[in-house]
C-alpha positions, 0 to 999 in steps of 0.5 A: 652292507647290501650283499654278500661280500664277494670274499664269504662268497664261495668261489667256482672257477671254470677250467677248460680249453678255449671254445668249450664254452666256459663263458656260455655255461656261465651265461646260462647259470646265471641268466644273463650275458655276463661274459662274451662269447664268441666263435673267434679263439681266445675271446676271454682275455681275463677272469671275468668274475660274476657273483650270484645266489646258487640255492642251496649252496648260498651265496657263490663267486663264479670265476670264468677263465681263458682258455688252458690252451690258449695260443695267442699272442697275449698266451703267456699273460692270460695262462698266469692269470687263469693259473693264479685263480687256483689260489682262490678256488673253492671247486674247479668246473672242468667244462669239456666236449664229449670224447676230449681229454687232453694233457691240458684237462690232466694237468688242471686237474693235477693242479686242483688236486695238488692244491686240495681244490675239489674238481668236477666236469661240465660236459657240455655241447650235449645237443651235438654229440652226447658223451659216451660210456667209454667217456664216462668211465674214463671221467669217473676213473678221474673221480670226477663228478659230472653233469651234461648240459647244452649251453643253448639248448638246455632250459636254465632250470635244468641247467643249474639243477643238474651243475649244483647236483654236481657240485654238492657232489664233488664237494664236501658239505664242510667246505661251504661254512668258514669258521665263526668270527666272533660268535663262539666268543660270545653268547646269547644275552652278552654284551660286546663292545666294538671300538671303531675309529673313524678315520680318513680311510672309512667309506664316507657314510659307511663302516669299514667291512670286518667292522659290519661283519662283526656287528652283524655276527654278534647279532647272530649270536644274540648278544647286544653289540655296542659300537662305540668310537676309542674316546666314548669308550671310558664313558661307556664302560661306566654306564654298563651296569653288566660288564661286556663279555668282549671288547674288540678294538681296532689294531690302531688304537689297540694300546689306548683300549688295552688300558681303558679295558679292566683286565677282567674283561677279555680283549681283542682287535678285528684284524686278530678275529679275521686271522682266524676267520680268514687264515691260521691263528694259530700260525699267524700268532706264531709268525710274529715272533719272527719280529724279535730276531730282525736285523738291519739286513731283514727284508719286510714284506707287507701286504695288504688285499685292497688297492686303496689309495694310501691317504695320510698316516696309512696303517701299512705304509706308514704306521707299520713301518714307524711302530717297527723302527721304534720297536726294533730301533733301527730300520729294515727294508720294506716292501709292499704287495697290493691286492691280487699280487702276491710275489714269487720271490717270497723266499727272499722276505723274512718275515711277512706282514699281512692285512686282516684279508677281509677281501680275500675269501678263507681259500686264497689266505690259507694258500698265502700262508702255505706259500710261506711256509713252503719258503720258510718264511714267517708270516703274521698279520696287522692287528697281531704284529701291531698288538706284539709291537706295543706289548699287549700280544698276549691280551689280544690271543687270551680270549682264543686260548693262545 
């Protein structure tokens, strides 16, 4: 792993009516032509998305969208694709003129705020028209925190020393950090073990990411990270002299370790550490109770964030769904949502089982499983429905006190 993954990146979405210059801030703060800009309305037709290093923040996702007022032919469908970044948005920039707010500025601001989103604005065009007392008092009686800038006159230093101030501003220290994902778990001089399979869906010469992740969390923690594929693991268990602190598993062969792993030692799978590190554990564990009350007429959504394409004896396509025939006994409807797409007629699944998000970054999974709850619909994730299907549930949550 080179960088960041996009998902640990904090994300900003830039808001504002069409021509204000979102994309042309953008291009400033990053210092290079990443999205078009042009004179002719409704130029960005999609979220355009550009990762960079903002100090000292760290390691951001900028998320430049269409126009709140846009009115082209294409209106409709670039509108549902700007609204559906508020799912995934760490802060909002509301990028304005001096002197203009619209019903189109108030509404998103309602929405970020309905959604817990902290917001700020971006004045730009400043080598135009400066914005004036009346304008600021009206942008602080929002409780906006603002900066001005000329996205073609203003020197990039400044532009990015006046856009962060804002930002660290606006948004509450806390909300850079996600929780740990195994490093609480584990301390310094500990032993962890990580069972890996290699299968036909791991990158050809690479590791699958919340295996890096979690390597590269232990490290941090100081401890000693072994990694190990499911048939070694007997093997390597017998030439440990100190017992491992942790063993975590992949969710497929979480049964095979379950019973290679002496109950002394504590357990887990990755997907289960993502729950937390990603979402709600604790809601997650819960939703999965939802699997003993099922019927023949139950409706099954899965869900997963990648787009691969299914190969073999795929875990969500394939073994989910042979693991819920054997542990129900009978056959239920499943359906399937991939990456972006999350659908609208949640209210109508039962139950929802959902991938580890490695992904999704915290604030679109959390906002995924407040959808569901909102329809009162529950929700689980792969390595905790697997680990209920084959009866070792309550290992795999023994090490977060569940």
């Amino acid at each position: 792993m080179q960088s960041t993954p996009k998902a640990n990146r904090f994300h900003i979405a830039l808001f504002g009516r069409t021509n204000v210059g979102k994309s042309s801030v953008l291009n400033l703060l990053c210092g290079q032509r990443v999205s078009i800009i042009s004179e002719v309305r409704g130029t960005t037709t999609d979220v355009v998305e550009k990762a960079m290093e903002l100090p000292p923040v760290g390691p951001v996702l900028f998320l430049d969208t269409a126009g709140l007022d846009d009115t082209s032919e294409l209106a409709a469908k670039r509108v549902e694709r700007t609204n559906a970044v508020f799912a995934r948005a760490d802060a909002v920039a509301l990028v304005l003129e001096a002197g203009a707010w619209t019903e189109h500025e108030a509404a998103a601001l309602a929405r970020a705020r309905a959604e817990a989103i902290p917001s700020f604005a971006v004045i730009n065009k400043a080598d135009l028209a400066a914005a004036d007392t009346a304008f600021k008092d009206r942008l602080a009686s929002h409780g906006l925190a603002f900066c001005e800038l000329s996205s073609v006159a203003t020197p990039r230093p400044d532009a990015l020393a006046a856009f962060t101030e804002t930002l660290l501003t606006a948004v509450p220290a806390d909300r850079f950090s996600d929780p740990p994902l195994l490093s609480d778990l584990i301390g310094s001089g500990d032993i962890v073990i990580l069972v890996t399979p290699i299968d036909l869906e791991a990158p050809k010469g690479r590791m699958i990411l919340p295996q890096v992740q979690a390597i590269r969390d232990a490290l941090d923690a100081e401890a000693v990270c072994a990694v190990v594929k499911e048939k070694e693991l007997p093997f390597l268990l017998e030439q440990l002299r100190t017992p491992p602190r942790l063993v975590v598993c992949d969710s497929q062969v979480v049964l095979k370790v379950s019973a290679d792993v002496p109950k002394s030692i504590r357990m887990t799978t990755f997907s289960t550490l993502f729950s937390r590190y990603k979402g709600d554990l604790r809601e997650l564990a819960a939703g999965a109770a939802r699997l003993d009350s099922l019927t023949k007429d139950s409706r099954v959504l899965i869900a997963e964030a990648c787009t691969h394409h299914p190969i073999g004896d795929d875990i969500g396509r394939v073994k989910i769904p042979r693991w819920l025939r054997q542990y129900l006994g009978f056959d239920v409807r499943i359906d399937h949502a991939a990456g972006q797409d999350f659908p609208d007629d949640l209210g109508a699944y039962d139950l929802v089982i959902h991938c580890g998000a490695c992904l999704l970054n915290r604030r679109h999974m959390l906002w995924r499983i407040r959808e569901a709850r909102k329809r009162g619909v529950a929700i689980t994730n792969y390595g905790i429905a697997i680990s209920k299907l084959q009866g070792v549930l309550p290992r795999i949550l023994e090490p977060f006190g569940l």
